[in-house]
N, C-alpha and C positions, 0 to 999 in steps of 0.2 A: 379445303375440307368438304366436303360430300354433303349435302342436302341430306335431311334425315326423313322420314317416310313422312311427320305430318306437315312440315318443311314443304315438300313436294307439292301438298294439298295445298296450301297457302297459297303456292307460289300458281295454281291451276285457279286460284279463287280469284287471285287478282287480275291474273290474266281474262276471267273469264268474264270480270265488272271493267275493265278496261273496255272493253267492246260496249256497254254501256255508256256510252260519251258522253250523257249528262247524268251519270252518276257524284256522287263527293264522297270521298273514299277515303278513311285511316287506319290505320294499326296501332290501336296503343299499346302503348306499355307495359307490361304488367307484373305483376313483383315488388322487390323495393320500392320502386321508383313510380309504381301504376297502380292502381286497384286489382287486386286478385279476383280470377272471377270473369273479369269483361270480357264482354266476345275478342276472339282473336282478330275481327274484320269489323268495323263499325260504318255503313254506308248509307247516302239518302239518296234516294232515287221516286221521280216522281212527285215529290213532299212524304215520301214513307221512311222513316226510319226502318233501317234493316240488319238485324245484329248475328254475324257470321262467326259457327264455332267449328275449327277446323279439327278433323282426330284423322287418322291414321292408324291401320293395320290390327283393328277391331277395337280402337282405342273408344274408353267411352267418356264422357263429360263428365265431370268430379258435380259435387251435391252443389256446392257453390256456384260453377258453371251452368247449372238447370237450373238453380234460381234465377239468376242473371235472366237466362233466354225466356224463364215461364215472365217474370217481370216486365219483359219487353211488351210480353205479349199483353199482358194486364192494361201496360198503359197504350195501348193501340198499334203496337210496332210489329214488325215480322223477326221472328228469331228463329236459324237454319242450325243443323247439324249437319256438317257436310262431310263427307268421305271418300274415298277415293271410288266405291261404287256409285254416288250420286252428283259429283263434283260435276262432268260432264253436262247434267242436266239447270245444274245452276242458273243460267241466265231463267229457264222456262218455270220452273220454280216460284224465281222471283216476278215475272212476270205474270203468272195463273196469280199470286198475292196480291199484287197492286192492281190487280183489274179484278179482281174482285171473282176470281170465278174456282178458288180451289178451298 
């Protein structure tokens, strides 16, 4: 079965925190089984919490999902909306956040 467009994004995200080797990296669940809502990507790097929502092909974050990321950010964490225009830039992103310079 064929990877679906945000599928694709996901799969660029994790490949792009792999290259981060002392990242700690999950995917939870979400639906039945998960809390609806959670970032697609939940990751700490550095001591930072960093909460990644992955969309595709001008997909946008449901009201739920923007709470989720504005929350992150309230309690001191980094929250990304990634796409397939900014996926590329990912690691620099996350880095400009944890060094304090963006």
């Amino acid at each position: 079965m064929a990877d679906t467009p945000e599928k694709k994004v996901k799969r660029k995200v994790m490949a792009q925190l792999k290259l981060l080797r002392t990242a700690y990296v999950v995917t939870p669940m979400s639906g039945g089984f998960g809390n609806s809502g959670v970032p697609d990507v939940l990751c700490c790097y550095e001591g930072r919490f960093i909460g990644i929502e992955c969309k595709a092909n001008g997909g946008r974050a449901t009201a739920l999902q923007l709470h989720n990321l504005n929350s992150i950010e309230i309690a001191g964490g980094i929250a990304l909306l990634i796409n397939e225009s900014n996926v590329d830039n990912l690691i620099d992103m996350i880095e400009e956040r944890v060094n304090g310079t963006a």
